[in-house]
PyMOL Python script that loads the backbone (N, CA, C, O; Angstrom):
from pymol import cmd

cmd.read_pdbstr("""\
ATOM      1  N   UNK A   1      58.945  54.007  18.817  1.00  0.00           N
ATOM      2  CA  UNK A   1      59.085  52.930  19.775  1.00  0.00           C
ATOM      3  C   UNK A   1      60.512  52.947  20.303  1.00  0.00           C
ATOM      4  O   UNK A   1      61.405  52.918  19.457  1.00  0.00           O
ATOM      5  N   UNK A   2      60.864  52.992  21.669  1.00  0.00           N
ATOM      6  CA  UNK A   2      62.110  53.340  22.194  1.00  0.00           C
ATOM      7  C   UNK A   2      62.146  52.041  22.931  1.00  0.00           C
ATOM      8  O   UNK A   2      63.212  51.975  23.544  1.00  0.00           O
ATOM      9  N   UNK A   3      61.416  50.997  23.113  1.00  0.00           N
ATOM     10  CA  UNK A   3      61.422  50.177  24.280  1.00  0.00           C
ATOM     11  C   UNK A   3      61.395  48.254  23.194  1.00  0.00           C
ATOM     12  O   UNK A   3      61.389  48.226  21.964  1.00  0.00           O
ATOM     13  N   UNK A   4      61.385  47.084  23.994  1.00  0.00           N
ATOM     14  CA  UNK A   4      61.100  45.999  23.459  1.00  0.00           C
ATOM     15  C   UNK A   4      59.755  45.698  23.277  1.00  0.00           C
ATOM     16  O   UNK A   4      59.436  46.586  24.067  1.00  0.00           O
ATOM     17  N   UNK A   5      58.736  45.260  22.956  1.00  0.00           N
ATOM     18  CA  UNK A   5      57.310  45.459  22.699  1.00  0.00           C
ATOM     19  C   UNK A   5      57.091  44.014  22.358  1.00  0.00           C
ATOM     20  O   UNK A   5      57.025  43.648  21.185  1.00  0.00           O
ATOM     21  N   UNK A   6      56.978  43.186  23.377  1.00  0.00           N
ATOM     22  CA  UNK A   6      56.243  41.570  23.432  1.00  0.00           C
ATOM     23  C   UNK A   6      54.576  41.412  23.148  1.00  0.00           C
ATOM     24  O   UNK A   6      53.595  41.799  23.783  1.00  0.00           O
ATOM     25  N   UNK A   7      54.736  40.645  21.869  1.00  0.00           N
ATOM     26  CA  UNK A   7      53.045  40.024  21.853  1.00  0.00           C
ATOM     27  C   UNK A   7      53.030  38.546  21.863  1.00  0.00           C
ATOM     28  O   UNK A   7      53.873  37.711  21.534  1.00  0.00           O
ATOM     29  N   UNK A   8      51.807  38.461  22.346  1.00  0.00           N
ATOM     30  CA  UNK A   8      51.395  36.880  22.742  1.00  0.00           C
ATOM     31  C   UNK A   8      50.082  36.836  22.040  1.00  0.00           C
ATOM     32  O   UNK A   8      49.243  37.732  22.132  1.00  0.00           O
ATOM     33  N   UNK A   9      49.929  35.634  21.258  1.00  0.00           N
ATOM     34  CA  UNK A   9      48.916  35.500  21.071  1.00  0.00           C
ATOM     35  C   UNK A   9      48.257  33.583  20.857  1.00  0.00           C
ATOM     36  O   UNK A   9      49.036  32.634  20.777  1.00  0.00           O
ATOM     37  N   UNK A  10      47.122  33.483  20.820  1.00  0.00           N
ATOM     38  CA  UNK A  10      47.066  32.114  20.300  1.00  0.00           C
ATOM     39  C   UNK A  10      46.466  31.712  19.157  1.00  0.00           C
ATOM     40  O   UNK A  10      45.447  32.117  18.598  1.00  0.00           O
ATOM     41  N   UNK A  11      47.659  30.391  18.740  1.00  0.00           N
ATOM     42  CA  UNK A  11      47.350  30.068  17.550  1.00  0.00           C
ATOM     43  C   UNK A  11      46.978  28.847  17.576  1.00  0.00           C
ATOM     44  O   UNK A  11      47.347  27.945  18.328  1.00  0.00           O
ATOM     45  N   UNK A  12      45.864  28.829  16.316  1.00  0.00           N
ATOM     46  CA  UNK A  12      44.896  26.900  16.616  1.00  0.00           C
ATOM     47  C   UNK A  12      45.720  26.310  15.409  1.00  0.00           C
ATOM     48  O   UNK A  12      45.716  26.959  14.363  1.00  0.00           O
ATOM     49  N   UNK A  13      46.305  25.330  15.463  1.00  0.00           N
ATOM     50  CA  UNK A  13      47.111  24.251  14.613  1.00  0.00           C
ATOM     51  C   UNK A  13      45.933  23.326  14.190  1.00  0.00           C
ATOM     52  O   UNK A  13      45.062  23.342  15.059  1.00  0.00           O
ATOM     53  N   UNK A  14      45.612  22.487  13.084  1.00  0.00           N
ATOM     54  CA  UNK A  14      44.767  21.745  12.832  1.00  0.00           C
ATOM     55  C   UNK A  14      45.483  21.214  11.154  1.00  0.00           C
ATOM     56  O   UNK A  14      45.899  21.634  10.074  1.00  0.00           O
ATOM     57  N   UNK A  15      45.226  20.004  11.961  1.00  0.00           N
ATOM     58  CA  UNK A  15      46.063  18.910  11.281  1.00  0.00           C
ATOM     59  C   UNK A  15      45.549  17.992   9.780  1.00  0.00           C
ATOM     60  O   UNK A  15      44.929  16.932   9.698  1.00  0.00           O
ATOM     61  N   UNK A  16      46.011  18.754   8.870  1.00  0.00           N
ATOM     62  CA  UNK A  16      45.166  18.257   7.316  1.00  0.00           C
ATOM     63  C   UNK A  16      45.745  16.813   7.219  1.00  0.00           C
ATOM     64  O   UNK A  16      46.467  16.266   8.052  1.00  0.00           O
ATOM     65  N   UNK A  17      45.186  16.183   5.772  1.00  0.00           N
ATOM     66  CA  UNK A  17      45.681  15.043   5.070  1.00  0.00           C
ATOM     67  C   UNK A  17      47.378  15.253   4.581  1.00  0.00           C
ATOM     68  O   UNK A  17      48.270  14.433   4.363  1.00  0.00           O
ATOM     69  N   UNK A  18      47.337  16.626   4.537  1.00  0.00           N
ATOM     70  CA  UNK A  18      48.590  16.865   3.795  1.00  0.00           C
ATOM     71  C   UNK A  18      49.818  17.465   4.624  1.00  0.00           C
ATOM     72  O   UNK A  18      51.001  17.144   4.736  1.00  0.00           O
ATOM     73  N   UNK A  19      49.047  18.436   5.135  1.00  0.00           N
ATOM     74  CA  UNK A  19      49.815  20.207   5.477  1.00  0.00           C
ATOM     75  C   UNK A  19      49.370  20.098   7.096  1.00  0.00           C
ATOM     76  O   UNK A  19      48.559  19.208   7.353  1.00  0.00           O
ATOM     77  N   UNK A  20      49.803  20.869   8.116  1.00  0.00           N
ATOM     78  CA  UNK A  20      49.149  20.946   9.317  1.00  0.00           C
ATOM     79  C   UNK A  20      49.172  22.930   9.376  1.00  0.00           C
ATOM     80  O   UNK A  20      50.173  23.634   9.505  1.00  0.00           O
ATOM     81  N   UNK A  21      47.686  23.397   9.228  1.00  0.00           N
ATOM     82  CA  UNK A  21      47.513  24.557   9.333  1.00  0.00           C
ATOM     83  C   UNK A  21      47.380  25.361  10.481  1.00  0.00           C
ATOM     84  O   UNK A  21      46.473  25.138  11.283  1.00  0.00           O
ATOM     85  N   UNK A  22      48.330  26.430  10.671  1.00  0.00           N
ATOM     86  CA  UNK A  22      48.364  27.293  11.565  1.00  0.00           C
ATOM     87  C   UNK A  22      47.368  29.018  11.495  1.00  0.00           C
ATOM     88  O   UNK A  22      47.401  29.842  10.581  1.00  0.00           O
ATOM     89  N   UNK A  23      46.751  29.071  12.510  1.00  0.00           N
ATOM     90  CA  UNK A  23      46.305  30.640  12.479  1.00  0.00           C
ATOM     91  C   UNK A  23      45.771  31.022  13.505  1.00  0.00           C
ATOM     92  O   UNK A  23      45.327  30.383  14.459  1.00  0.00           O
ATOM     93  N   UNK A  24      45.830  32.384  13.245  1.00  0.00           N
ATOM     94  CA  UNK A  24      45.879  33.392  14.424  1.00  0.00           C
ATOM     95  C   UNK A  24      44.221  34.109  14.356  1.00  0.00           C
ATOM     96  O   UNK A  24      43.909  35.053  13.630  1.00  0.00           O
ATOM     97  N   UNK A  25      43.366  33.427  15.246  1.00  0.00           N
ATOM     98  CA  UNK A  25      42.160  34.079  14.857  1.00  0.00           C
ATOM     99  C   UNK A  25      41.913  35.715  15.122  1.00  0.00           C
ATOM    100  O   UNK A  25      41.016  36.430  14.677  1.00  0.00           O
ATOM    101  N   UNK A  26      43.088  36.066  16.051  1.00  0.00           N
ATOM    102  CA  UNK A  26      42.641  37.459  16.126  1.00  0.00           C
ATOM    103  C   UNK A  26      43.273  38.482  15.557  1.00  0.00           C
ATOM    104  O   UNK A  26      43.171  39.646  15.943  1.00  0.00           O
ATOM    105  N   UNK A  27      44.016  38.065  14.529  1.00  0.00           N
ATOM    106  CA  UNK A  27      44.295  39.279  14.117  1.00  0.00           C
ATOM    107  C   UNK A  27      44.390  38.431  12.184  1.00  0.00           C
ATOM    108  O   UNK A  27      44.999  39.122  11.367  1.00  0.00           O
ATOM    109  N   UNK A  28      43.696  36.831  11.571  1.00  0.00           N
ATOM    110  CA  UNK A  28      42.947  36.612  10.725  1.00  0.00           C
ATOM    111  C   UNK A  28      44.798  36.557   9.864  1.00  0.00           C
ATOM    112  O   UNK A  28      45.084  37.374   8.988  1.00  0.00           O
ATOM    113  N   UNK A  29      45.663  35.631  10.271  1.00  0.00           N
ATOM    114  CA  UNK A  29      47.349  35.517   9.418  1.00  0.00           C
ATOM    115  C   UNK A  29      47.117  34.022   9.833  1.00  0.00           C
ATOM    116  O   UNK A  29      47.071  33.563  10.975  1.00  0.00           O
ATOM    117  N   UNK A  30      46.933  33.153   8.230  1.00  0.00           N
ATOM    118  CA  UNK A  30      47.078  31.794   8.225  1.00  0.00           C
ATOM    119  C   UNK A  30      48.000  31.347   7.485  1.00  0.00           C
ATOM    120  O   UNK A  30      48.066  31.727   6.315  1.00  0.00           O
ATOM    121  N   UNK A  31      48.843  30.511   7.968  1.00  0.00           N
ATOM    122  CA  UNK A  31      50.047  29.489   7.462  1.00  0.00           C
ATOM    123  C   UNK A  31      49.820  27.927   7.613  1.00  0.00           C
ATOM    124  O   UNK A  31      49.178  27.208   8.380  1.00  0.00           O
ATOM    125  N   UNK A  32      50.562  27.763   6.636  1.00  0.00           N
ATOM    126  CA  UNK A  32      50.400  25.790   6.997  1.00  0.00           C
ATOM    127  C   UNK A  32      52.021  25.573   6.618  1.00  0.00           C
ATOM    128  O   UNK A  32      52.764  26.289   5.948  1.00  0.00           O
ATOM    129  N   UNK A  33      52.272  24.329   7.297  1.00  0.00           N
ATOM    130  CA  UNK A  33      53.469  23.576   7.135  1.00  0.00           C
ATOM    131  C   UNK A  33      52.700  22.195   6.654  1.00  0.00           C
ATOM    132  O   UNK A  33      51.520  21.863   6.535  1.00  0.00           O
ATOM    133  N   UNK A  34      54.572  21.271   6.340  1.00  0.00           N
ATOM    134  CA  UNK A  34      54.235  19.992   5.967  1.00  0.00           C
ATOM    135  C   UNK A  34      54.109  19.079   7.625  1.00  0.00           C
ATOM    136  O   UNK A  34      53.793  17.890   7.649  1.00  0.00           O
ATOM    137  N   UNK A  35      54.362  19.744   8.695  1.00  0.00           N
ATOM    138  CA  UNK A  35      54.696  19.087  10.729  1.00  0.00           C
ATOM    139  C   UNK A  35      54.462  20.308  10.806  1.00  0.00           C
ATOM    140  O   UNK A  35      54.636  21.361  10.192  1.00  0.00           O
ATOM    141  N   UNK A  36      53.770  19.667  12.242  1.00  0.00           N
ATOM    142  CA  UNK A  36      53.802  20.772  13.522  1.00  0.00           C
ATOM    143  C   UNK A  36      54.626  21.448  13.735  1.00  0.00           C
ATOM    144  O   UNK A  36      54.382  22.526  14.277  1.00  0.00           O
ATOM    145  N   UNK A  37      55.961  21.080  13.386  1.00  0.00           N
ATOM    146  CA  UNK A  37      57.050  22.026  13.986  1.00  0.00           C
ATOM    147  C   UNK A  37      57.098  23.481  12.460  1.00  0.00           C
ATOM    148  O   UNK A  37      57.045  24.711  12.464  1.00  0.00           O
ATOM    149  N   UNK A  38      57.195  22.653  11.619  1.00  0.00           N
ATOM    150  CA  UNK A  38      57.164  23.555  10.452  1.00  0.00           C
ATOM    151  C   UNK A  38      56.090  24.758  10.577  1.00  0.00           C
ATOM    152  O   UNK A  38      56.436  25.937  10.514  1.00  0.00           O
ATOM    153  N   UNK A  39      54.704  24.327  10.769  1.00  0.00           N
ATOM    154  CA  UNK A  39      53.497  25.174  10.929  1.00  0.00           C
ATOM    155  C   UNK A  39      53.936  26.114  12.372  1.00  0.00           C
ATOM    156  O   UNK A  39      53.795  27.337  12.409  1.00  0.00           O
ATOM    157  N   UNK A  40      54.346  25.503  13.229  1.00  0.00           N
ATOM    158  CA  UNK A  40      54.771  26.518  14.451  1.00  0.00           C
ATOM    159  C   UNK A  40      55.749  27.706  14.004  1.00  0.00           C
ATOM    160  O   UNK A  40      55.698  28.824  14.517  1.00  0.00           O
ATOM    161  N   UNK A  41      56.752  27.297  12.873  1.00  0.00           N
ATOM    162  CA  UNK A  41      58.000  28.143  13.014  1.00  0.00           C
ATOM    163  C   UNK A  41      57.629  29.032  12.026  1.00  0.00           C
ATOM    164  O   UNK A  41      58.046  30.172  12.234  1.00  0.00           O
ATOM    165  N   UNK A  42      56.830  28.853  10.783  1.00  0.00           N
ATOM    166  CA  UNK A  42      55.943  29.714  10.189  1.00  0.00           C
ATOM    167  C   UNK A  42      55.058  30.591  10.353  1.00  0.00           C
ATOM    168  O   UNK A  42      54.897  31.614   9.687  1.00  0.00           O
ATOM    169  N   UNK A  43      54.320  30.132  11.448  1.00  0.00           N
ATOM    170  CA  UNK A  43      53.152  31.210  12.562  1.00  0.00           C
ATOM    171  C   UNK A  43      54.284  32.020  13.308  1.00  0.00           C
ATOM    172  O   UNK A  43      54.160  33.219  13.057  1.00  0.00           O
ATOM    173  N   UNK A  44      55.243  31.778  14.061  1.00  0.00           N
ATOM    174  CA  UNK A  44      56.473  32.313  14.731  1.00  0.00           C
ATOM    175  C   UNK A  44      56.636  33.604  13.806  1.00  0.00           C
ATOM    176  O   UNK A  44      56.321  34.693  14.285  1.00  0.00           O
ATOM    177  N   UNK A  45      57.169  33.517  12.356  1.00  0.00           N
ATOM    178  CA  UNK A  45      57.797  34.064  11.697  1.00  0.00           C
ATOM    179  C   UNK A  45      56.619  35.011  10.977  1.00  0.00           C
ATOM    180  O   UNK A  45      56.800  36.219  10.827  1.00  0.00           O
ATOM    181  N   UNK A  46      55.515  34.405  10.590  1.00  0.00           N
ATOM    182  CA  UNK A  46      54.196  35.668  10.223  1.00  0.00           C
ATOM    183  C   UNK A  46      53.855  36.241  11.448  1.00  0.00           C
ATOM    184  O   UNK A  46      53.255  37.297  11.249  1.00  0.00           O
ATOM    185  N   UNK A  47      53.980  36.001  12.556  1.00  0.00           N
ATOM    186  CA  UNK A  47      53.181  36.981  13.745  1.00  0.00           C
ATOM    187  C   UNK A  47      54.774  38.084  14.017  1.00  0.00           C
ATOM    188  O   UNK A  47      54.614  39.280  14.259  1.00  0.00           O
ATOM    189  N   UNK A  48      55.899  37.607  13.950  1.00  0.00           N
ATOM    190  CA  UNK A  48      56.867  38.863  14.071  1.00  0.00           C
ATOM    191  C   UNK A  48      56.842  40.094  12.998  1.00  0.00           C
ATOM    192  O   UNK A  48      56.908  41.287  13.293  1.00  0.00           O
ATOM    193  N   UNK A  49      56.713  39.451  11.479  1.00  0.00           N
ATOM    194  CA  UNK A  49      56.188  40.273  10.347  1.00  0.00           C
ATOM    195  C   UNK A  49      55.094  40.832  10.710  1.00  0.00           C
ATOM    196  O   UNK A  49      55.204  42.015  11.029  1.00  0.00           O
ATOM    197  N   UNK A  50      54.128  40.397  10.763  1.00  0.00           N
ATOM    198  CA  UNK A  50      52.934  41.676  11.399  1.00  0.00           C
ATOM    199  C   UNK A  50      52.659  42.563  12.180  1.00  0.00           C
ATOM    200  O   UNK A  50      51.907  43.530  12.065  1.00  0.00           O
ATOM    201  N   UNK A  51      53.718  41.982  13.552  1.00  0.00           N
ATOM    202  CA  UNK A  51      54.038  42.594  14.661  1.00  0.00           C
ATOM    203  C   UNK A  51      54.839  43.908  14.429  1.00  0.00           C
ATOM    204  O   UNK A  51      54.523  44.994  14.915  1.00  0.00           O
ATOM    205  N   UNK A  52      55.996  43.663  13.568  1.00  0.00           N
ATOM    206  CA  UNK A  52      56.997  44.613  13.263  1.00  0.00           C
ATOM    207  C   UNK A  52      56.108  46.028  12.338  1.00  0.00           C
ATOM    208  O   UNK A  52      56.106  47.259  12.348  1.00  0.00           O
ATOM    209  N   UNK A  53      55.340  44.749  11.514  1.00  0.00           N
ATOM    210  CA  UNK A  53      54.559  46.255  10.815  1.00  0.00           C
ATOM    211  C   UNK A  53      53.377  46.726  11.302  1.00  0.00           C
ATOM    212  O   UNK A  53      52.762  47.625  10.728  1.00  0.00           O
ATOM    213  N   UNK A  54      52.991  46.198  12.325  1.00  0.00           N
ATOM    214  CA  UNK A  54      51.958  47.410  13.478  1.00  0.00           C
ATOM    215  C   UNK A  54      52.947  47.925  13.603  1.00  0.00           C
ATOM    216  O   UNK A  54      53.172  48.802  12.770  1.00  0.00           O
ATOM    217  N   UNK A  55      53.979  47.679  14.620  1.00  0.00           N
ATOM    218  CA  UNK A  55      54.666  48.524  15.366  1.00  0.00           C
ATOM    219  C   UNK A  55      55.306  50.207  14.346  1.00  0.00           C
ATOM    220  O   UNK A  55      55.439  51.375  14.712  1.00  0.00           O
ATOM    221  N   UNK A  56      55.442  49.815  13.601  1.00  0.00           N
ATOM    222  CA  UNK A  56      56.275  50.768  12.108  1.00  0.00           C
ATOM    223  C   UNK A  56      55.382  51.845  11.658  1.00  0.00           C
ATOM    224  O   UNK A  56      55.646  53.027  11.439  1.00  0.00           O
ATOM    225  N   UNK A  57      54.224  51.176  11.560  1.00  0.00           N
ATOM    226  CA  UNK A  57      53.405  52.574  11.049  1.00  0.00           C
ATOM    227  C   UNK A  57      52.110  52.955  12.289  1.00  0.00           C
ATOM    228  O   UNK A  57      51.130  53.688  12.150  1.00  0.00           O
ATOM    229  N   UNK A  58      52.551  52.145  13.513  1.00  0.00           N
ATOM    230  CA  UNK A  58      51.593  52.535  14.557  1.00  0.00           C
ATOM    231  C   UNK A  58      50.023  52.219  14.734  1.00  0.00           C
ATOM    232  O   UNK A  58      49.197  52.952  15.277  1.00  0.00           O
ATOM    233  N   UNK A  59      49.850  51.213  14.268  1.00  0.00           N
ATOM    234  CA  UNK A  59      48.530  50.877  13.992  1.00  0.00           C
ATOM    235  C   UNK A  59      47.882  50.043  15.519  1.00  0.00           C
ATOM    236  O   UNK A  59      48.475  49.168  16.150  1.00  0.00           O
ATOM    237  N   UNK A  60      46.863  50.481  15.754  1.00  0.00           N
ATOM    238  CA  UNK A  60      46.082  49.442  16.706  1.00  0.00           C
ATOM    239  C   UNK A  60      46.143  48.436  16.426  1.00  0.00           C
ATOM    240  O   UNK A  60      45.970  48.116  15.250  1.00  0.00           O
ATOM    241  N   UNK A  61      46.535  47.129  17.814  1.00  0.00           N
ATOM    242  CA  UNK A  61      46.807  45.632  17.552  1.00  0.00           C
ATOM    243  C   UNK A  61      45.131  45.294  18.423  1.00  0.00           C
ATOM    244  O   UNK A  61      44.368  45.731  19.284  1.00  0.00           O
ATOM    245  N   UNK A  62      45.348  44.075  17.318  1.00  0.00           N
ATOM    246  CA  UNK A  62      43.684  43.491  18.211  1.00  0.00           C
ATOM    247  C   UNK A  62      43.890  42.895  19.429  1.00  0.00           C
ATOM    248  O   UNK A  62      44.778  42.044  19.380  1.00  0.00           O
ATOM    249  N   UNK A  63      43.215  43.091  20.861  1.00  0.00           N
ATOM    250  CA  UNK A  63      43.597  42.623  22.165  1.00  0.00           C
ATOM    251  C   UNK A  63      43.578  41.066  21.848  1.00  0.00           C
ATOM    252  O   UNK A  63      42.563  40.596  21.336  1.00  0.00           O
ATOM    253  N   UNK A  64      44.427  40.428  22.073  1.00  0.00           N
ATOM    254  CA  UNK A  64      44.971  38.845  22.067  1.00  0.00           C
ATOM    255  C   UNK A  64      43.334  37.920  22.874  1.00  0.00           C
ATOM    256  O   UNK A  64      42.559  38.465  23.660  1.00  0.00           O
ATOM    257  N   UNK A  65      43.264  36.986  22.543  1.00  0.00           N
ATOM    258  CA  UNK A  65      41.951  36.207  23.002  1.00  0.00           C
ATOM    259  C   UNK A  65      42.209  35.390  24.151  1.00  0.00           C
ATOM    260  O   UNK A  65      42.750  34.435  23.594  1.00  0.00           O
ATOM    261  N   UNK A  66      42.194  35.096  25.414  1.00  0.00           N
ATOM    262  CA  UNK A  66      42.334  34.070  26.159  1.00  0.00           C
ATOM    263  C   UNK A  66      42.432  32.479  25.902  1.00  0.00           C
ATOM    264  O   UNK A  66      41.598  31.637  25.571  1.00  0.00           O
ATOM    265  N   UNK A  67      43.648  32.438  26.164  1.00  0.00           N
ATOM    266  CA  UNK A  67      43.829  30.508  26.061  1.00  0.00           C
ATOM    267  C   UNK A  67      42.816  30.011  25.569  1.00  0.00           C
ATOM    268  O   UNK A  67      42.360  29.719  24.464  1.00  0.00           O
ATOM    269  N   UNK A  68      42.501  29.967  26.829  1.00  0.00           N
ATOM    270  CA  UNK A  68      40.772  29.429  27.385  1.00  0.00           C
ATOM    271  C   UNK A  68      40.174  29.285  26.505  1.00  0.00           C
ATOM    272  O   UNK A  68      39.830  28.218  25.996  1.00  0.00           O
ATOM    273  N   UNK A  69      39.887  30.626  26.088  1.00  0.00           N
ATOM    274  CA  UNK A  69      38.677  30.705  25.252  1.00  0.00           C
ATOM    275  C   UNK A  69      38.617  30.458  23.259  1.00  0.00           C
ATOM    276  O   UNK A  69      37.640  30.248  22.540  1.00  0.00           O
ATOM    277  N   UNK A  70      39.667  30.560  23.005  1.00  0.00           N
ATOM    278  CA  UNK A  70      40.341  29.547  22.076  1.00  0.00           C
ATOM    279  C   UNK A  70      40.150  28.245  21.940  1.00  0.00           C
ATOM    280  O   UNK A  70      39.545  27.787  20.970  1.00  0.00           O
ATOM    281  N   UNK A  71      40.740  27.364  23.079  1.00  0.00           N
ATOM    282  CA  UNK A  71      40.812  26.365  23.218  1.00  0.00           C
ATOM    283  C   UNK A  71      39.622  25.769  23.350  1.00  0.00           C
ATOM    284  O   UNK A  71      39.484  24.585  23.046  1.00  0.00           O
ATOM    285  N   UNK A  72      38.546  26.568  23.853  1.00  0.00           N
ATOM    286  CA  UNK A  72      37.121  26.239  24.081  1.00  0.00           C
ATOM    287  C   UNK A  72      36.141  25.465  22.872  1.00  0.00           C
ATOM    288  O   UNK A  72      35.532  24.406  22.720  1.00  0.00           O
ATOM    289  N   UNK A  73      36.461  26.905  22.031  1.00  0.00           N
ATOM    290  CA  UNK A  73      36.068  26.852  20.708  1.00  0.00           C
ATOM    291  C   UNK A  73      36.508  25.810  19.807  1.00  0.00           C
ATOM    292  O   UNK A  73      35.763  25.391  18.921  1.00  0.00           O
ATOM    293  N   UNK A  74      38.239  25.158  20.070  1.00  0.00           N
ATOM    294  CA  UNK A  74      38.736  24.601  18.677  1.00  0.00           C
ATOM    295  C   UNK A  74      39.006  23.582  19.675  1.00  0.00           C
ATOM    296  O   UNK A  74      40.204  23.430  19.912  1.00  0.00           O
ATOM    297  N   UNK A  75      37.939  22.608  20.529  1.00  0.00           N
ATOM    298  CA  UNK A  75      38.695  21.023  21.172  1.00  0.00           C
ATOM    299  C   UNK A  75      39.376  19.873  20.463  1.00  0.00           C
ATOM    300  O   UNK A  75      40.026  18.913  20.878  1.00  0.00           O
ATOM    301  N   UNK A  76      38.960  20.343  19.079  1.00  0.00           N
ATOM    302  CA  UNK A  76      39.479  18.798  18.372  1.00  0.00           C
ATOM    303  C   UNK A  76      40.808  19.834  17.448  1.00  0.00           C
ATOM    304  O   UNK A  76      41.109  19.609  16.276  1.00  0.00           O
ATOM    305  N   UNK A  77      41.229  20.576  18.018  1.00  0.00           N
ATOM    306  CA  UNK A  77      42.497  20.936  17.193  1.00  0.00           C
ATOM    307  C   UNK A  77      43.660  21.569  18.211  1.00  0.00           C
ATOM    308  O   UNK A  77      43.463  22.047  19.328  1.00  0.00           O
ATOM    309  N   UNK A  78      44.722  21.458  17.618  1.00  0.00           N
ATOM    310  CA  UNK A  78      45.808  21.936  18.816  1.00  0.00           C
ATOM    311  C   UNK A  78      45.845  23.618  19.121  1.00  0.00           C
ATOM    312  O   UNK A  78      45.570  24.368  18.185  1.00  0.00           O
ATOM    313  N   UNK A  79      46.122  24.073  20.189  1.00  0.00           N
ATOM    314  CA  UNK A  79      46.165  25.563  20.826  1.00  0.00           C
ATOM    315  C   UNK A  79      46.937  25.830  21.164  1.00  0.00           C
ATOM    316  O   UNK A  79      47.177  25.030  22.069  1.00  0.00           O
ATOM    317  N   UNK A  80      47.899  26.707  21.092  1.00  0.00           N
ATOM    318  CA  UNK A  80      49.183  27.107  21.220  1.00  0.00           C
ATOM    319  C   UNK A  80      49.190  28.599  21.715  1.00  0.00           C
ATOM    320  O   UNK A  80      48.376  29.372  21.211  1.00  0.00           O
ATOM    321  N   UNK A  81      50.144  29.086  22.759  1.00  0.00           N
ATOM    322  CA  UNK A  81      50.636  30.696  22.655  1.00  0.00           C
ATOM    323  C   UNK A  81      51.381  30.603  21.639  1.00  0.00           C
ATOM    324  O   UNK A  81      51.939  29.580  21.241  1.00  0.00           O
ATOM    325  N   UNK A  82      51.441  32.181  20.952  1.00  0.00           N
ATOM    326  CA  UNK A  82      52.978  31.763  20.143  1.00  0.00           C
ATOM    327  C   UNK A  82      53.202  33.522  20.360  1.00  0.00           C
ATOM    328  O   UNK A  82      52.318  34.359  20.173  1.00  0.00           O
ATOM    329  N   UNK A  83      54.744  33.831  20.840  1.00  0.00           N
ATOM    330  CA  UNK A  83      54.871  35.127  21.054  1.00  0.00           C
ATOM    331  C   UNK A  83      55.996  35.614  20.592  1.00  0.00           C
ATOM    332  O   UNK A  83      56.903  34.783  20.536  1.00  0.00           O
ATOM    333  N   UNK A  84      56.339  37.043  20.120  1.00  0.00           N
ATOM    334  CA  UNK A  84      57.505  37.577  19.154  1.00  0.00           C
ATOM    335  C   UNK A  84      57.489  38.684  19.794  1.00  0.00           C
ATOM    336  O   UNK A  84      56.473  39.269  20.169  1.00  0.00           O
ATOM    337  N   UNK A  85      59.078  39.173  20.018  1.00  0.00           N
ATOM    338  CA  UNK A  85      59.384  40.376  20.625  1.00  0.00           C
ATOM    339  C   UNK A  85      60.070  41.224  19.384  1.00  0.00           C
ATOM    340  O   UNK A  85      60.747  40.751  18.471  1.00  0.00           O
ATOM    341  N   UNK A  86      59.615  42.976  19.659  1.00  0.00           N
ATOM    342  CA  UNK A  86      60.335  43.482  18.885  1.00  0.00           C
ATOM    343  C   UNK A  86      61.088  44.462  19.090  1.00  0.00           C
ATOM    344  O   UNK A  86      60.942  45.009  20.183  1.00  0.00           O
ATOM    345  N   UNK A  87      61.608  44.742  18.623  1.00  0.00           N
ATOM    346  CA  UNK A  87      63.298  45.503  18.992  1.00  0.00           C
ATOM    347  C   UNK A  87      62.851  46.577  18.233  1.00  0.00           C
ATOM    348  O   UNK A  87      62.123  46.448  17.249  1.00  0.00           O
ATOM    349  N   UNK A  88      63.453  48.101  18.853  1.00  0.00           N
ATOM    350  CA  UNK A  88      62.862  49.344  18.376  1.00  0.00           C
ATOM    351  C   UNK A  88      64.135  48.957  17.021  1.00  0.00           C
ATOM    352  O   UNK A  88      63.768  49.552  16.008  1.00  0.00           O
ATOM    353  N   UNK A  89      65.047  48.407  16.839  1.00  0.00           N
ATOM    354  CA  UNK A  89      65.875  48.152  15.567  1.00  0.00           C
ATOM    355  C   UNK A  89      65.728  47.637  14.451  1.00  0.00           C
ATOM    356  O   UNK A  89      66.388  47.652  13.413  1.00  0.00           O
ATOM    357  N   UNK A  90      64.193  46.880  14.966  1.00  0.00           N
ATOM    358  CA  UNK A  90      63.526  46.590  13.998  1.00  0.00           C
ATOM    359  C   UNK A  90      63.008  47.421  12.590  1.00  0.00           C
ATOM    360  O   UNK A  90      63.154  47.426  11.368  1.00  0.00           O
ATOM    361  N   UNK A  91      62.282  48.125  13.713  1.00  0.00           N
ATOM    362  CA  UNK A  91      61.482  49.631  13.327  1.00  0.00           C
ATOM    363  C   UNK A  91      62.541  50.565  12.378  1.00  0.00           C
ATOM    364  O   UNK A  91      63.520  51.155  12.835  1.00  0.00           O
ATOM    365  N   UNK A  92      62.166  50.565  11.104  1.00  0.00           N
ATOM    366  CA  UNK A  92      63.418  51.044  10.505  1.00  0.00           C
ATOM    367  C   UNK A  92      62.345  51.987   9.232  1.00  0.00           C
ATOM    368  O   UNK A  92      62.881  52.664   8.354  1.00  0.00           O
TER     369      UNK A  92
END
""", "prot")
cmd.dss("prot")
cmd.show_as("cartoon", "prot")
cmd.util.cbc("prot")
cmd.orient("prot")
């Protein structure tokens, strides 16, 4: 990888008694925080880790799902892009 390599994807937030859980249905990486902001910066931080290790050993990424069609599916829970860029400096 010689170049920056941006993924986007969406993540459904859904809000427990306790924890508010984050995940990425298409590529199946779930996190929870104690807030939204916590569960966001956790999904942030597992989708760059996964990202970095497609990118490292070259593996096919699953094509990202439309907003839309996310949001379709999960109305009573929150929908989010959440996107991480990676730096060929990563790649180590």
């Amino acid at each position: 990888m010689t170049q920056l390599t941006q993924f986007v994807y969406p993540a459904v937030f859904v809000k427990g008694e306790e924890v508010v859980v984050a995940s990425f249905p298409d590529i199946g990486i779930t996190t929870d925080g104690f807030s939204f902001e916590e569960a966001f910066l956790l999904a942030k931080d597992y989708l760059r880790v996964y990202c970095t290790y497609v990118c490292k050993y070259e593996l096919d990424t699953p094509k990202p799902s439309f907003y839309e069609d996310v949001a379709s599916k999960n109305m009573l829970s929150s929908v989010m892009l959440i996107d991480t860029v990676i730096f060929p400096t990563d790649i180590k």
